[in-house]
FIVO-229449 format. One line per 3 residues: their letters; for each residue y, x, z of C-alpha. Coordinates in steps of 0.25 Angstrom, whole numbers, plus 2048, in hexadecimal, padded with zeros to 3 digits. Each point is the difference from the previous one (the first is absolute). Layout:
<atoms>
A	Y X Z | ... $
</atoms>
This chain:
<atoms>
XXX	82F 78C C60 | 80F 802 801 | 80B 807 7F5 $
XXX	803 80C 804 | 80C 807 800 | 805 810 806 $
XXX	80D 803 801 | 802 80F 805 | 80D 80A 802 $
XXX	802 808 7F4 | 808 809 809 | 7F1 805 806 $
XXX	7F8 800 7F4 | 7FB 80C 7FB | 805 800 7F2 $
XXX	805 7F4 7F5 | 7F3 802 7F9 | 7F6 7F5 7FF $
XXX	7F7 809 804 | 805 806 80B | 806 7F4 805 $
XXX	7F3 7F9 7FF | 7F9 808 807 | 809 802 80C $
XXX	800 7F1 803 | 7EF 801 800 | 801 80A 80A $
XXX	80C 7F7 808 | 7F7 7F5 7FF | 7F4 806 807 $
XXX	80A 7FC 80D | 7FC 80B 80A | 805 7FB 80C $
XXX	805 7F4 804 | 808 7F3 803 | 802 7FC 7F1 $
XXX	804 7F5 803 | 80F 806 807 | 80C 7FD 7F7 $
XXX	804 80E 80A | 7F6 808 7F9 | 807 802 7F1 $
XXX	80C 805 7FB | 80F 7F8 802 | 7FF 7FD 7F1 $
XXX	7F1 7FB 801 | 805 7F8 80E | 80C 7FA 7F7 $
XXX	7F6 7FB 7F6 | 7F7 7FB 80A | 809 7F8 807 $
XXX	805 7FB 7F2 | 7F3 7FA 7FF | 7FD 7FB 80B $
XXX	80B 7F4 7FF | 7F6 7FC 7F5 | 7F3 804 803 $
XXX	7FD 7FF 80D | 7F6 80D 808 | 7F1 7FC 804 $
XXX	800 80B 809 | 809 80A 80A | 80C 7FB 808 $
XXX	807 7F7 7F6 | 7F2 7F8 7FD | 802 7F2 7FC $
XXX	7F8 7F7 808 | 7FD 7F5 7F5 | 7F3 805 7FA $
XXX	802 7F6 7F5 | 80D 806 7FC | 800 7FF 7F1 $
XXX	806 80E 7FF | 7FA 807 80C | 7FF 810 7FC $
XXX	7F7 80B 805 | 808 80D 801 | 7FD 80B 803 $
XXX	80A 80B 804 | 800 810 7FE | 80C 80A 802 $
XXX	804 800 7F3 | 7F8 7F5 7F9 | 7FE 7F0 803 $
XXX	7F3 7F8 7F9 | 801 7F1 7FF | 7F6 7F7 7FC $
XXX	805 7F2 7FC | 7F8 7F3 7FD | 7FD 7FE 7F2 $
XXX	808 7F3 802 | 80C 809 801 | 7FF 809 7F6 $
XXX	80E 7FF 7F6 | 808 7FE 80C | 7F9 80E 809 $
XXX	803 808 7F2 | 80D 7FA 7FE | 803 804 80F $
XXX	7F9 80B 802 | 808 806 7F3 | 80F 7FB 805 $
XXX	7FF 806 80D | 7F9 80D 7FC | 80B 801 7F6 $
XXX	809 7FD 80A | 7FD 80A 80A | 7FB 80D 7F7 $
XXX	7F2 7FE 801 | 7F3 801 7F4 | 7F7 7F7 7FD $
XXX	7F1 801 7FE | 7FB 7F3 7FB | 7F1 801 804 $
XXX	7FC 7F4 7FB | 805 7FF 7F4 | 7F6 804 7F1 $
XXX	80A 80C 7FC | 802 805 811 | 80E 802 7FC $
XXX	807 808 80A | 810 7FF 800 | 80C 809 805 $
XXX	80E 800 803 | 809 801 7F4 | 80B 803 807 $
XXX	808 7F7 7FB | 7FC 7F5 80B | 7F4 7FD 7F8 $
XXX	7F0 803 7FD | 7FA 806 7F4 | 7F3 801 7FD $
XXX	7FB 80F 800 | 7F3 7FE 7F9 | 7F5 7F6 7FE $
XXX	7F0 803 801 | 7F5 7FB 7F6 | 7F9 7F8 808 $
XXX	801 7F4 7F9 | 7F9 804 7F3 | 7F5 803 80A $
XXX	801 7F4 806 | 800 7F9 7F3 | 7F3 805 7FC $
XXX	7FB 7FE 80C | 802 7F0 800 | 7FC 801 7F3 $
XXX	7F2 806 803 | 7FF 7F7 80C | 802 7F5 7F8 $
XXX	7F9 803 7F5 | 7F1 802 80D | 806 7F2 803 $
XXX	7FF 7FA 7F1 | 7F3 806 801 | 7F9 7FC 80D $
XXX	805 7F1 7FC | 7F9 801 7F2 | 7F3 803 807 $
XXX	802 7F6 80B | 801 7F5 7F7 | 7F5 805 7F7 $
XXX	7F6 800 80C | 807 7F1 802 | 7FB 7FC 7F4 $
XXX	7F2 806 802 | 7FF 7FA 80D | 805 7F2 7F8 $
XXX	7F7 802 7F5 | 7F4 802 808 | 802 7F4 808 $
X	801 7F5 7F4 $
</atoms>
């Protein structure tokens, strides 16, 4: 499992709508044809903000691939024409965000936080800085979602330990 974060160019998106935005960057991130793993392939602003990152956390993969495995902040990137994907370690998480949003702010890029409950997405304010264009539900769902998992957890513990006792009783 890694945290997730997509940074794209507001300059190629289709709109400034959640929707629209959203649904460009699914298609951008089908991938299609390859290397992703070329700083070459994006945008100068999406190189800037690669190359921001990489002093910090370090490429798995493509030319500028770290050969320490066991790097603590080694990052899978993924690189399209107008958008870059990174997956950090969970280890990392605060420092990637705090990154990934200085350097996209820096260099006029959105943010799609794809880990996140809410999938905030963020966009240039033009004022050197990123705001957030809206927010989805997903974290009422996934509320109600632990709540019912744990609720079938409360559950199959109750009955294992009943049939414990059963087991217990029968053997005295």
């Amino acid at each position: 499992m890694s945290y997730d974060l997509m940074v794209f160019d507001p300059a190629s998106a289709p709109g400034t709508t959640r929707a629209a935005v959203i649904a460009w960057l699914e298609d951008e991130a089908e991938w299609g044809e390859g290397p992703y793993d070329d700083p070459a392939r994006g945008t100068p602003a999406v190189r800037a903000w690669l190359e921001a990152l990489l002093r910090e956390f370090p490429a798995m993969n493509g030319p500028r691939a770290l050969t320490d495995a066991d790097h603590p902040r080694l990052t899978d990137y993924t690189i399209g024409r107008a958008v870059a994907y990174a997956a950090f370690p969970w280890t990392a998480v605060e420092p990637a965000y705090d990154a990934v949003m200085a350097a996209a702010a820096a260099h006029g890029l959105g943010v799609y936080d794809v880990s996140s409950d809410d999938l905030a997405l963020w966009l240039p304010d033009g004022e050197g800085g990123l705001s957030v264009v809206a927010k989805a539900a997903r974290k009422k769902k996934t509320k109600k979602k632990a709540a019912t998992k744990k609720k079938a957890a409360t559950k199959k513990a109750a009955k294992k330990k009943a049939a414990k006792k059963k087991v217990a009783k029968k053997r005295r």
